[in-house]
N, C-alpha and C positions, 0 to 999 in steps of 0.2 A: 136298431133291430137286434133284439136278446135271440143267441142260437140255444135252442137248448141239446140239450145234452145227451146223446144216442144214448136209449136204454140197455139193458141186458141181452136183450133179446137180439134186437139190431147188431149187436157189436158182436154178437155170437154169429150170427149167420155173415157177417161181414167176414169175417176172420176166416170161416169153414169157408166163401166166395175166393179170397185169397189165396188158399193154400193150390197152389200150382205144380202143372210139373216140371217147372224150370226152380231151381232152389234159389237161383237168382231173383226170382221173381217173389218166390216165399219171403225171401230177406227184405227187396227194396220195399213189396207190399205192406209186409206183417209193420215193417218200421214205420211207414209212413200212416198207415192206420192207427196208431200205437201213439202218435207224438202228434199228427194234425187233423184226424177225420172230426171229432168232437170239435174244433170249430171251424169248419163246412158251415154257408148256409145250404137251403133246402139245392138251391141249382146246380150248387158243387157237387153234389151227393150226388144227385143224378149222373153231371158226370163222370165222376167217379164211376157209378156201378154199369154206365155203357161200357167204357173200360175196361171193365172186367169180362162183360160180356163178349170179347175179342180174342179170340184163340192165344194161347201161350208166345208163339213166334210173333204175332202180327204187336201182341200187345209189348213184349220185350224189344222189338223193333222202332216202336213208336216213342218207349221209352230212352231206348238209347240213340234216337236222334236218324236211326238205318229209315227209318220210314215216316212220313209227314205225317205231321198233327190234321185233320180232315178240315178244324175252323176255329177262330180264335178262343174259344172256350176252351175245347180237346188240348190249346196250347198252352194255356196260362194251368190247366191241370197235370201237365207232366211237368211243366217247370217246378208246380210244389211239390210232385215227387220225387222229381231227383234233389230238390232244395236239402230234401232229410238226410 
């Protein structure tokens, strides 16, 4: 299965979705958008943007491990983001 390739548009409001008020969060996001969202298939993407949709603390917590992943999906997605 070929992923294609998040347009202009997509990667713009991705990026404006990322920018947080933890600059930690600006940093670990913006990078991991930057180096692996372009090959996401469609499921990752999803969860990626539930992710996002998660308050600055809850989401910086889940990524550094203070607070559990909810199911194995939510898990295998913070692992490729701290991978970066």
């Amino acid at each position: 299965m070929t992923v294609a390739p998040p347009d202009s548009a997509e990667m713009a409001r991705l990026r404006w979705r990322c920018r947080r008020g933890l600059l930690e969060l600006d940093i670990v996001l913006g990078r991991f958008v930057e180096r692996q969202y372009a090959g996401l298939n469609e499921a990752q993407k999803v969860e990626f943007d539930v992710l996002l949709d998660l308050p600055d603390t809850s989401l910086w917590d889940r990524i550094t491990g203070k607070e559990p992943a909810e199911h194995e999906a939510q898990k295998k997605m913070l692992e490729s983001i701290n991978a970066v």
